[in-house]
N, CA, C and O of each residue as an XYZ file, in Angstrom:
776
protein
N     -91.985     50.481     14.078
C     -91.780     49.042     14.067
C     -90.303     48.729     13.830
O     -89.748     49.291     12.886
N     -89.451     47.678     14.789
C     -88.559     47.699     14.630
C     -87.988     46.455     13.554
O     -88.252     45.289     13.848
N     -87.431     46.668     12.674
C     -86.880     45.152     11.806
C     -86.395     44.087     11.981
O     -85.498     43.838     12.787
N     -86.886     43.390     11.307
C     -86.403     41.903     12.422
C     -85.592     40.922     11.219
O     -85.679     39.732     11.525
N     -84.841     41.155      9.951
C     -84.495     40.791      9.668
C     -83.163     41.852      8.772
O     -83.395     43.018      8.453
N     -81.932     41.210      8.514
C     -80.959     42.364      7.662
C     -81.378     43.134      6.641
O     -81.226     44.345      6.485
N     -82.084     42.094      5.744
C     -82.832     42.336      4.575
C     -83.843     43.542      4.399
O     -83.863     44.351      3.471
N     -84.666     43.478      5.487
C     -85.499     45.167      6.360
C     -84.371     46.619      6.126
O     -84.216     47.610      5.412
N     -83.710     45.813      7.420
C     -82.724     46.741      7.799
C     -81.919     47.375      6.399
O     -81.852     48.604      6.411
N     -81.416     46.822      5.421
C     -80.518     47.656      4.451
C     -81.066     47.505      3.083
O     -80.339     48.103      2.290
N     -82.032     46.957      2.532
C     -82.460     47.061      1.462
C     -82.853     48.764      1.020
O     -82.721     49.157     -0.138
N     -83.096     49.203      1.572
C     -83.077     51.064      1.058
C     -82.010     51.672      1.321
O     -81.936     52.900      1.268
N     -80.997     50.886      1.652
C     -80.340     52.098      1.832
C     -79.334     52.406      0.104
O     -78.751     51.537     -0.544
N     -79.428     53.748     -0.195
C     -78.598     53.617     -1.220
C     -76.843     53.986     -1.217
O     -76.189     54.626     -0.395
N     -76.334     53.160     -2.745
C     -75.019     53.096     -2.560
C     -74.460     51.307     -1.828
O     -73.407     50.781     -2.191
N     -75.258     50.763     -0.976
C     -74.751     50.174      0.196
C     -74.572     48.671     -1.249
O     -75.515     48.407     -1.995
N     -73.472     48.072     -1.305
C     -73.388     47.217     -2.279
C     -73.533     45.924     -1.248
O     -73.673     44.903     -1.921
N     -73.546     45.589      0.513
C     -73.765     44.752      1.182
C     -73.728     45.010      2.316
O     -73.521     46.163      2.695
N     -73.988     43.640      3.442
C     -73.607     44.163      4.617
C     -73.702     42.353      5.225
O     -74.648     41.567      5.174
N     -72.130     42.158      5.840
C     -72.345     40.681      6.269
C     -72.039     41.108      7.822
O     -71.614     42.231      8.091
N     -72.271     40.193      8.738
C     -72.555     39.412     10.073
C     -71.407     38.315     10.179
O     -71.571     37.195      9.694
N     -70.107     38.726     10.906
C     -69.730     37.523     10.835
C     -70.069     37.523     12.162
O     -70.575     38.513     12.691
N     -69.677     35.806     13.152
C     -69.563     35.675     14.322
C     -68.113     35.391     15.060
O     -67.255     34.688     14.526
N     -67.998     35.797     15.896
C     -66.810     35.871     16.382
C     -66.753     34.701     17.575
O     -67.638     34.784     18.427
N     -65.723     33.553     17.711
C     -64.352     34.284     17.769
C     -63.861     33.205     16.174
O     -62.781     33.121     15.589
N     -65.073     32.595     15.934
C     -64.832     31.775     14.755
C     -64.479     32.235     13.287
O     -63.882     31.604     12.416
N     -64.998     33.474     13.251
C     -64.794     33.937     12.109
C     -65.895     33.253     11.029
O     -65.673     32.932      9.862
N     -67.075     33.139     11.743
C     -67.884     32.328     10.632
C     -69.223     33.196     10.253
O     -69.744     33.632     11.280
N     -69.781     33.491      9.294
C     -70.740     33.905      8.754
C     -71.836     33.451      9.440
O     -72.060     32.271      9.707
N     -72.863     34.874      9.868
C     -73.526     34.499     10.992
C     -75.032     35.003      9.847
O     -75.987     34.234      9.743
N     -74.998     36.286      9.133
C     -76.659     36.338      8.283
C     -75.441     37.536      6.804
O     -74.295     37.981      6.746
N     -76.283     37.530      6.220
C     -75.670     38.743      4.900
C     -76.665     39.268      4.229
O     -77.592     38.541      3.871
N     -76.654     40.690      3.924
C     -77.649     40.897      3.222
C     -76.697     41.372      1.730
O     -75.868     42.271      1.874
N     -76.824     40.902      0.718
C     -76.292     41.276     -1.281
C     -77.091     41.933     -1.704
O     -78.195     41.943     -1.160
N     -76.942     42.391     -2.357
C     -78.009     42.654     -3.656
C     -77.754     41.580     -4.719
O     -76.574     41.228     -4.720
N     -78.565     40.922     -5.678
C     -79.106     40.025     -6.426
C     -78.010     40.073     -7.079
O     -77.380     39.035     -6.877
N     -77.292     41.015     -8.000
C     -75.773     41.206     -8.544
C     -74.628     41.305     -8.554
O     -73.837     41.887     -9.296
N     -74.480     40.364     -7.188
C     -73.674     40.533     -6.365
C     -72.618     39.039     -6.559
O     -73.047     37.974     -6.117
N     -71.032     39.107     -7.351
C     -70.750     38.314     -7.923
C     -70.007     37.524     -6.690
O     -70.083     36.298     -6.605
N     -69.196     38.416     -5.626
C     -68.395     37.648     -4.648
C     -69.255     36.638     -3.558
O     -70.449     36.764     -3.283
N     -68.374     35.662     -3.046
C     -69.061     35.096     -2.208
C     -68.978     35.407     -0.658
O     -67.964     35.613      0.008
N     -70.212     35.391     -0.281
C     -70.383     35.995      1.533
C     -69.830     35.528      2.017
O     -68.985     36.295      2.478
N     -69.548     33.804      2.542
C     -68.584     33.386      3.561
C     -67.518     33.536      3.663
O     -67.045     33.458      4.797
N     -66.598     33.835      2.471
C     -65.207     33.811      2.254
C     -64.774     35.054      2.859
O     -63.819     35.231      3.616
N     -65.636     35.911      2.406
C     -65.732     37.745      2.984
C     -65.648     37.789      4.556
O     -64.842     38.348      5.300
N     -66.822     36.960      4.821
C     -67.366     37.252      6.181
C     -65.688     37.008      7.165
O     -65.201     37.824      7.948
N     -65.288     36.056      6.896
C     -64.519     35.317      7.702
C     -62.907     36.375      7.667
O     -62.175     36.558      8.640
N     -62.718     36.883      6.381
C     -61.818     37.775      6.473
C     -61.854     38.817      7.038
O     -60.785     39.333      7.364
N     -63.438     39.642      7.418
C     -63.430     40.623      8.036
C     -63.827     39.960     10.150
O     -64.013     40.653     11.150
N     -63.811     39.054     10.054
C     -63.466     38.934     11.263
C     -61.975     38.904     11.643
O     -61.539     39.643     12.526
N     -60.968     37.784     10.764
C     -59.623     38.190     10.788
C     -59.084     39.849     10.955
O     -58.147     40.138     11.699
N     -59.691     40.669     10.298
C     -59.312     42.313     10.033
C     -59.692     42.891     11.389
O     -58.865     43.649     11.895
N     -60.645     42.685     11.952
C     -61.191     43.443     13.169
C     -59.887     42.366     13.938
O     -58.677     42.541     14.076
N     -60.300     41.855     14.112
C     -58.775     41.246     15.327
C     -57.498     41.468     14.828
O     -56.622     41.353     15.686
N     -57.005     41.830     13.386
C     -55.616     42.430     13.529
C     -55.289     43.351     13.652
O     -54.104     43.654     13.792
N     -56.710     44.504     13.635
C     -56.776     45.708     14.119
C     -56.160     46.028     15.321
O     -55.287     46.842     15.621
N     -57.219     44.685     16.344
C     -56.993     45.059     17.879
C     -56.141     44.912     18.380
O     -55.682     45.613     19.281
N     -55.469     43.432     17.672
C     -53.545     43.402     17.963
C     -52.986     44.425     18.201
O     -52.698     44.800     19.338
N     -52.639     45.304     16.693
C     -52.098     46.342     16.452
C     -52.351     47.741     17.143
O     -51.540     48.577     17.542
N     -53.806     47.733     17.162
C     -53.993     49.127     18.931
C     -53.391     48.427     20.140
O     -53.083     49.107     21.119
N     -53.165     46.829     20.132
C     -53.027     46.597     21.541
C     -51.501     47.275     21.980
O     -51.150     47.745     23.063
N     -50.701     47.119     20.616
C     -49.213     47.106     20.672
C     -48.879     48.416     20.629
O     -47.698     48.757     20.695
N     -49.720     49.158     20.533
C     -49.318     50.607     20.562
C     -50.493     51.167     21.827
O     -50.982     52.287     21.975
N     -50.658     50.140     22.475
C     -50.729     51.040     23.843
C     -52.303     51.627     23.334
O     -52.564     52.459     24.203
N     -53.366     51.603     22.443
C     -54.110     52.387     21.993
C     -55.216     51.885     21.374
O     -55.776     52.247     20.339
N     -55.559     50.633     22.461
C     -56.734     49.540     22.315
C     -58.102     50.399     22.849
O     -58.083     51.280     23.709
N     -59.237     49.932     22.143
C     -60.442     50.146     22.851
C     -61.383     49.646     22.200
O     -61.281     49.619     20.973
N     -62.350     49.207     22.732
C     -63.308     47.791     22.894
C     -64.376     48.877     21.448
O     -64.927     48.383     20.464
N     -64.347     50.240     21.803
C     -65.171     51.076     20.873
C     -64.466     50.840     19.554
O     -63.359     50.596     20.033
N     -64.324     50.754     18.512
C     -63.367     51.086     17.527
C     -63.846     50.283     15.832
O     -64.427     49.210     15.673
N     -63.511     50.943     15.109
C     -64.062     50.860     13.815
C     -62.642     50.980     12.801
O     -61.592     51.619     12.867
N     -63.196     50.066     11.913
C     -61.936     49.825     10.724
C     -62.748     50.345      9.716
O     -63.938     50.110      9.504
N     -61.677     51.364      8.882
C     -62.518     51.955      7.516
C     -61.477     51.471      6.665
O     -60.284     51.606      6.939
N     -62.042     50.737      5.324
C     -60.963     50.234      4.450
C     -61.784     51.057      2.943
O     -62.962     51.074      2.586
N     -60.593     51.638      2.375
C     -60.968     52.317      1.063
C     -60.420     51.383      0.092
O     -59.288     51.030      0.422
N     -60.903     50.771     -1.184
C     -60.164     50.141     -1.921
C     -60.908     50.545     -3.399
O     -62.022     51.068     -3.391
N     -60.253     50.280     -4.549
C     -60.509     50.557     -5.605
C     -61.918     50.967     -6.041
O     -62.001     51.793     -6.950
N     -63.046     50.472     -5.484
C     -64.482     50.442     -5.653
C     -65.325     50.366     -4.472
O     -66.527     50.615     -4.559
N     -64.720     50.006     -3.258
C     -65.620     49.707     -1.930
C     -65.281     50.830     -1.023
O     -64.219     51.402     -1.271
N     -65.881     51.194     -0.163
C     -65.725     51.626      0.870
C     -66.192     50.922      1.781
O     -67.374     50.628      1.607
N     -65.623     50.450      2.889
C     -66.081     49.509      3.745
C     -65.782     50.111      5.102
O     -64.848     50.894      5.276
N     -66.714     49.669      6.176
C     -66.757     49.746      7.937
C     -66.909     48.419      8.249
O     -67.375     47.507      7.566
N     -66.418     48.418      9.467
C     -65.753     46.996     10.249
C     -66.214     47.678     11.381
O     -65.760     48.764     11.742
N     -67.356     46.891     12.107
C     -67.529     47.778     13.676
C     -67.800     46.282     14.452
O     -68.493     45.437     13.885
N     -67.307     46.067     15.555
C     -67.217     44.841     16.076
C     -68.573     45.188     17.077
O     -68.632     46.275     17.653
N     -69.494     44.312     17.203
C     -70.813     44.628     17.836
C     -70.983     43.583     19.286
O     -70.687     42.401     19.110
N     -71.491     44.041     20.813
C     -72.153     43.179     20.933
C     -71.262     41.897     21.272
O     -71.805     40.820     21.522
N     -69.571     42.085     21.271
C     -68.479     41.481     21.306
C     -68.622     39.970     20.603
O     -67.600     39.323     20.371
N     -69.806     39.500     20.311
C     -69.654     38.493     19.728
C     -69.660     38.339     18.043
O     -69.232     37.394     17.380
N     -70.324     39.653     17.558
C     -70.171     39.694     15.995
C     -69.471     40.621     15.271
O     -69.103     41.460     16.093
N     -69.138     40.885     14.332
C     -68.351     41.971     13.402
C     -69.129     41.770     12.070
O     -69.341     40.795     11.349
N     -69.501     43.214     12.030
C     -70.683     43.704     10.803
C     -69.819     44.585      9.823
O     -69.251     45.635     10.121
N     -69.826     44.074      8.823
C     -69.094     44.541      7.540
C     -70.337     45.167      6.646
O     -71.223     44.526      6.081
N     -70.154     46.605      6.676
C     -70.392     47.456      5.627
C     -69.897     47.776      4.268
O     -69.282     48.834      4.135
N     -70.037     47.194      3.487
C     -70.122     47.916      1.672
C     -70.578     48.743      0.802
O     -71.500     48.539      0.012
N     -70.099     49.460      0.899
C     -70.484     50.772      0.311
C     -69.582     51.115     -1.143
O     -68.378     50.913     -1.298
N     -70.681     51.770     -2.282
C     -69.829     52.210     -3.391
C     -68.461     53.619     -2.661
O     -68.330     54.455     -1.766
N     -67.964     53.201     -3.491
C     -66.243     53.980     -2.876
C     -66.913     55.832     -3.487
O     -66.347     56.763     -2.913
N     -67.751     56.139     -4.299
C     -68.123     57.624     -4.384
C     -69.091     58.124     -3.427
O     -69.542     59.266     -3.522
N     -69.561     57.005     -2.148
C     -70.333     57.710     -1.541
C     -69.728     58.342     -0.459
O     -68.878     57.899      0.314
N     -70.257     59.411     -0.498
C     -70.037     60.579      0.424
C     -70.051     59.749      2.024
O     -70.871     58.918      2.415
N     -68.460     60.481      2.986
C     -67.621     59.311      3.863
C     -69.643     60.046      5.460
O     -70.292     59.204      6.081
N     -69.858     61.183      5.522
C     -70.535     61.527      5.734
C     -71.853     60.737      5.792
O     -72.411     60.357      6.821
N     -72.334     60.516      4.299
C     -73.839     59.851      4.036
C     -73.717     58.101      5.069
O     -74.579     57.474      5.684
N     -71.970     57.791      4.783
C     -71.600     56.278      4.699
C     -71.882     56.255      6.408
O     -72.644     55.506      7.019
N     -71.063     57.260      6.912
C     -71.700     57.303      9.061
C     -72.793     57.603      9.369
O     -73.109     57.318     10.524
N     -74.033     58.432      8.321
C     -75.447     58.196      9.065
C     -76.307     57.169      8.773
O     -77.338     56.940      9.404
N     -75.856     56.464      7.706
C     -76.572     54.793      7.054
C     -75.853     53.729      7.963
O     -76.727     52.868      8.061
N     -74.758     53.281      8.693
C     -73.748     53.314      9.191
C     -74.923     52.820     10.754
O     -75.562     51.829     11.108
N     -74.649     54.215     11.271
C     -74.927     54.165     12.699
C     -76.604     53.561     12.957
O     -77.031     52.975     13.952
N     -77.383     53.956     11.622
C     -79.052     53.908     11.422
C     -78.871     52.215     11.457
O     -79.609     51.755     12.328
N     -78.277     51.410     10.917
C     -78.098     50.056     10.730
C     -77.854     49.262     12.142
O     -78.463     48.440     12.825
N     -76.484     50.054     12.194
C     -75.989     49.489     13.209
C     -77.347     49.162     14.672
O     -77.328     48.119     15.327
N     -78.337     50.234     14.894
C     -79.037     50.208     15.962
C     -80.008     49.250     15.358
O     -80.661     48.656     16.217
N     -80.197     49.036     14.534
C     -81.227     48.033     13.974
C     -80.998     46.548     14.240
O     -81.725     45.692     14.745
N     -79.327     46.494     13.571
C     -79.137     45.431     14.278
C     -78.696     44.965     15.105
O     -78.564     43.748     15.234
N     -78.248     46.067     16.122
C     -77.705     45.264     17.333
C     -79.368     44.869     18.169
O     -79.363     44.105     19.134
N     -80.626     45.454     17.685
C     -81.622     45.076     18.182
C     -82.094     43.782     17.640
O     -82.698     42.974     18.345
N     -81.885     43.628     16.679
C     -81.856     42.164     15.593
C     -81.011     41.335     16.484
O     -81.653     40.426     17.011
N     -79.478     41.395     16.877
C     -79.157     40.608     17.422
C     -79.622     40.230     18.836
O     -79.514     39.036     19.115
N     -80.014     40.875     19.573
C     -79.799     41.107     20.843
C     -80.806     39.522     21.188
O     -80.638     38.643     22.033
N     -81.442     39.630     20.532
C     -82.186     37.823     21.102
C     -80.951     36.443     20.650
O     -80.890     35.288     21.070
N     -80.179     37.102     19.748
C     -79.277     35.609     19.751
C     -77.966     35.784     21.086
O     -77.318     34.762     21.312
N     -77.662     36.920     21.823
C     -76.808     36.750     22.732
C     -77.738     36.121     24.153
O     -78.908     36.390     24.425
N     -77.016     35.430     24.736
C     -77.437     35.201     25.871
C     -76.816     36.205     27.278
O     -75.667     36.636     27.182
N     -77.264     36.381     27.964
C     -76.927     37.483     29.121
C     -75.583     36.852     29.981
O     -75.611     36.073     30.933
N     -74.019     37.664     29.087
C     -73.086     37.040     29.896
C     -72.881     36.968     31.567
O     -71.932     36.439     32.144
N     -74.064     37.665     32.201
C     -73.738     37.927     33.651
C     -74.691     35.905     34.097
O     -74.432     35.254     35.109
N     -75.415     35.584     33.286
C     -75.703     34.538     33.221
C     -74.707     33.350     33.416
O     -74.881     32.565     34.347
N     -73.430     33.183     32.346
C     -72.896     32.796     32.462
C     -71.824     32.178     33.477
O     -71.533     32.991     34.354
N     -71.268     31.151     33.569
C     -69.820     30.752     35.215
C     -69.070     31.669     34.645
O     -69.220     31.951     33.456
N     -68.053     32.329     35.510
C     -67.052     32.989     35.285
C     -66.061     32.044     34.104
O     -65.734     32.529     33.020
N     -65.771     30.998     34.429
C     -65.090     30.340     33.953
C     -65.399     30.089     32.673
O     -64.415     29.673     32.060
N     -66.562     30.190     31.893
C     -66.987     30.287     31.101
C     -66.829     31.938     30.168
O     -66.486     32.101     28.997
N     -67.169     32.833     31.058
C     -66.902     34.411     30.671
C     -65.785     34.595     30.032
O     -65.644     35.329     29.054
N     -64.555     33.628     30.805
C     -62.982     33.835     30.862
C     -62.580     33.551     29.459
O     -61.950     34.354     28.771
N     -63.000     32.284     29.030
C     -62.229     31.711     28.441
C     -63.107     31.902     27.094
O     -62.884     31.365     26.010
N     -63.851     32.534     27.323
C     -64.717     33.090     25.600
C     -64.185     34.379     25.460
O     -64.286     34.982     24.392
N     -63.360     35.085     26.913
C     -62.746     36.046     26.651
C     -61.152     35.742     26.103
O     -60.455     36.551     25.490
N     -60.889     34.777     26.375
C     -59.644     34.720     25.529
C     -59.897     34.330     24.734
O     -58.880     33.958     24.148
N     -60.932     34.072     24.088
C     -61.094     33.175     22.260
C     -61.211     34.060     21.485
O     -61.023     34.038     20.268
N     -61.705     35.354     22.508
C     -62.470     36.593     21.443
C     -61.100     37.407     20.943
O     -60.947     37.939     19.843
N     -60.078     37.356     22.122
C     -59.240     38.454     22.209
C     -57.871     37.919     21.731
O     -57.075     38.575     21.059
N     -57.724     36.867     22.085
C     -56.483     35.859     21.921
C     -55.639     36.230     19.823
O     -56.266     36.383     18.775
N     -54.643     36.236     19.982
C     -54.012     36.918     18.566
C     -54.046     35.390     17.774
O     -54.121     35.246     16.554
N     -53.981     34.436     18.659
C     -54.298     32.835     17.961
C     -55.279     31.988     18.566
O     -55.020     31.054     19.323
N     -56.875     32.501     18.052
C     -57.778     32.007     19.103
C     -57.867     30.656     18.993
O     -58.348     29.900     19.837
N     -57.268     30.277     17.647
C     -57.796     28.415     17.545
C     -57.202     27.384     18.334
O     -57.514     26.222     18.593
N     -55.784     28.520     18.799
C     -54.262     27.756     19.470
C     -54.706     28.075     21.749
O     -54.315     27.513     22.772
N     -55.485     29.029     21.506
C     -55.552     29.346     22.512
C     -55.672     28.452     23.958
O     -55.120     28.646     25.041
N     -56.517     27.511     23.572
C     -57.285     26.659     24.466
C     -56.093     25.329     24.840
O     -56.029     24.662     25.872
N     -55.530     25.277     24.037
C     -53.666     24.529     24.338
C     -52.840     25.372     25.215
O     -52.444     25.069     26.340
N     -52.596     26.604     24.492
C     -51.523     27.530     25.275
C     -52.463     27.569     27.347
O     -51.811     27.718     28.380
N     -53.381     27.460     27.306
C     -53.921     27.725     28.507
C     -53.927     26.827     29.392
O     -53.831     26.920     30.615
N     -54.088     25.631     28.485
C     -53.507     24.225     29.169
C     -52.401     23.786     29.493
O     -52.287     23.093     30.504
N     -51.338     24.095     28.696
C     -50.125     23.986     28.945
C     -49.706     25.396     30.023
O     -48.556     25.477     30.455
N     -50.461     26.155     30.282
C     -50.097     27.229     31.466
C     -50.967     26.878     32.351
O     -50.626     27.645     33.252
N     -51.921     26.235     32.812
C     -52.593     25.585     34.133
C     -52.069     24.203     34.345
O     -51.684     23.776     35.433
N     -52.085     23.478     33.126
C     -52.075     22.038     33.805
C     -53.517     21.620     33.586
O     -53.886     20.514     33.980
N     -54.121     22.224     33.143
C     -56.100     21.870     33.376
C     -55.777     21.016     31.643
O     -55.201     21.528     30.683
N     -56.387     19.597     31.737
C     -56.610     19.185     30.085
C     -57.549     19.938     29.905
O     -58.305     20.728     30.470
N     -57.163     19.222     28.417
C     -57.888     20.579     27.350
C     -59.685     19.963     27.243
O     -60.650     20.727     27.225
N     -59.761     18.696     27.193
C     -61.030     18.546     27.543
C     -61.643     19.285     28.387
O     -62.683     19.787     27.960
N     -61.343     19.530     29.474
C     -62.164     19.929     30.730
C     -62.052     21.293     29.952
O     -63.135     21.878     29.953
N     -61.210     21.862     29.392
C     -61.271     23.527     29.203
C     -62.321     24.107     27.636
O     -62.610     25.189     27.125
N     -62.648     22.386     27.312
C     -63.813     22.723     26.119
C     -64.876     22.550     27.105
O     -65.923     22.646     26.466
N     -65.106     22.371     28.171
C     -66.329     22.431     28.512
C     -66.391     23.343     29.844
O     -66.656     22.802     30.918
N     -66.123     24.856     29.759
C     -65.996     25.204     30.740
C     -66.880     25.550     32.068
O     -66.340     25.969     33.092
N     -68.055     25.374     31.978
C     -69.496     25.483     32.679
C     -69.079     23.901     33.128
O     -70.190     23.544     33.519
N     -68.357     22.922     33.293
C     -68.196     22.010     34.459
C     -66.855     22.447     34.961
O     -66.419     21.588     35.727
N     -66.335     23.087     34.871
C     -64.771     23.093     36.041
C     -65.167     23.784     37.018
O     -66.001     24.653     36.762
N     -64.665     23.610     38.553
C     -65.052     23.280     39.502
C     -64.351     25.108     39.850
O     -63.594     25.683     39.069
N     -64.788     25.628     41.008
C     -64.256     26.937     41.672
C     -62.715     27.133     41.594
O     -62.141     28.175     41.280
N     -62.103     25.851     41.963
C     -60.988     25.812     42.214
C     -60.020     26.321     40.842
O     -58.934     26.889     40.951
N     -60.438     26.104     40.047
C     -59.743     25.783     38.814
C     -59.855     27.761     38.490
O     -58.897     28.254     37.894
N     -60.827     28.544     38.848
C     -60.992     29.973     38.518
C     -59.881     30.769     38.425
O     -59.661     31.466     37.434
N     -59.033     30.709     39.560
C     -57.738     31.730     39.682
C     -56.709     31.045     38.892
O     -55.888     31.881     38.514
N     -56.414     29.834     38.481
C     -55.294     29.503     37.955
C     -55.506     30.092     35.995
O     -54.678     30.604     35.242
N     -56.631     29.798     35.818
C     -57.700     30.692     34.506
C     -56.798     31.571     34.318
O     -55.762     31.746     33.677
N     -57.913     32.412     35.529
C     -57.737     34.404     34.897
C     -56.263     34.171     35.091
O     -55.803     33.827     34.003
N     -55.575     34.201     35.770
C     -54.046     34.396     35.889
C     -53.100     34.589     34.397
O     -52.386     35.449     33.882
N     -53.787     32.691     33.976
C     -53.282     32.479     32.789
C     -53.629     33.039     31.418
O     -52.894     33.026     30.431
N     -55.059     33.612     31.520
C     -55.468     34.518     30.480
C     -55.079     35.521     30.327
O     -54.781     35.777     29.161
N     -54.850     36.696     31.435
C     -53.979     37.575     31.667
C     -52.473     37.364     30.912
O     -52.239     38.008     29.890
N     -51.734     36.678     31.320
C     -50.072     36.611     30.958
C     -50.673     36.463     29.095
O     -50.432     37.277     28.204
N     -51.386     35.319     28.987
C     -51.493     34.884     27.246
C     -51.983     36.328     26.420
O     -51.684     36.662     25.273
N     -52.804     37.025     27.377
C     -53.225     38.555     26.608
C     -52.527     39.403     26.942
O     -52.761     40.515     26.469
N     -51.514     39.264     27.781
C     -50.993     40.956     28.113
C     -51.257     41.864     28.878
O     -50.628     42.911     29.031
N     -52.934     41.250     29.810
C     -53.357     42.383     30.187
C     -53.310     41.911     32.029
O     -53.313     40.776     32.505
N     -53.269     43.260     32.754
C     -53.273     43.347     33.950
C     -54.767     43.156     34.350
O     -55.094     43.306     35.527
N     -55.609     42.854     33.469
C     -57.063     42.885     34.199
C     -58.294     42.061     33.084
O     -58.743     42.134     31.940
N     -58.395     41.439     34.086
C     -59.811     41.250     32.674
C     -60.826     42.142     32.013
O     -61.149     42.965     32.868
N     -61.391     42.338     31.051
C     -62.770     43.136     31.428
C     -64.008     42.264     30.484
O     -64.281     42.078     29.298
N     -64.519     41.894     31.801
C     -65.341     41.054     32.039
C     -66.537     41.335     33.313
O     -67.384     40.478     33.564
């Protein structure tokens, strides 16, 4: 039987002091599972480890040594923590006591992870579903080094107002190539992947 809630999913596991869900490209707390003694607060967390996974990707981007696969391990005084960006729309923060074995922490780790990307998989909708134009520009929100600024910088590089570019499932065919073009130059990259 597969689990259908976080709470399923990590309540046995031992050592694990949490595990939050943020959503991306907002950085907003999407589910968390604590334990009852648990003094910090989830949203404040959640939202920083979405910041961390994207300054990660900056920083592989700039060294040439990006990939969509990739995991942040942060050791700090008492935590051991994983940052694995899921599913491109969420980033799942692992807490772990800092004496557990780095070993025990990747097979509790990966056992989770399949749990919940099956947990999530009913809140994504099927991006091949989606207008391109729509694909595009959730791809620059996701990827963008200033996603909140993004949707300006893109306007001021098409000419498209920014209204029309909050609603991108109405802009018309025409408007497609002047997009990717401009998403491209704002990311750096020679290609979408999309």
């Amino acid at each position: 039987m597969t689990p259908t809630s976080l709470t399923q999913i990590a309540s046995d596991v031992p050592s694990l002091q949490g595990v939050l869900i943020t959503a991306m490209p907002d950085c907003l707390m999407f589910d968390a599972y604590l334990p009852s003694n648990t003094t910090w607060t989830p949203e404040s967390v959640a939202s920083y480890f979405g910041d961390l996974v994207r300054a990660n990707r900056e920083a592989l981007k700039s060294m040439d040594n990006w990939s969509s696969d990739m995991q942040v391990t942060i050791e700090s005084s008492e935590s051991l923590i994983i940052l694995k960006e899921v599913q491109e729309q969420f980033v799942i923060g692992f807490i772990f006591n800092l004496g557990t074995p780095i070993g025990m922490v990747r097979l509790h780790v990966q056992k989770m992870l399949r749990n919940i990307e099956q947990m999530l998989a009913s809140f994504q909708a099927d991006p091949e579903e989606a207008p391109r134009a729509v694909r595009i520009i959730d791809y620059l929100q996701r990827y963008a080094p200033d996603p909140h600024a993004s949707l300006m910088r893109l306007a001021l590089k098409t000419g498209i107002p920014i209204d029309s570019l909050n609603e991108p499932h109405l802009l018309s065919e025409e408007y497609l190539d002047s997009i990717e073009v401009a998403v491209q130059e704002i990311l750096g990259l020679s290609e979408l992947h999309i």
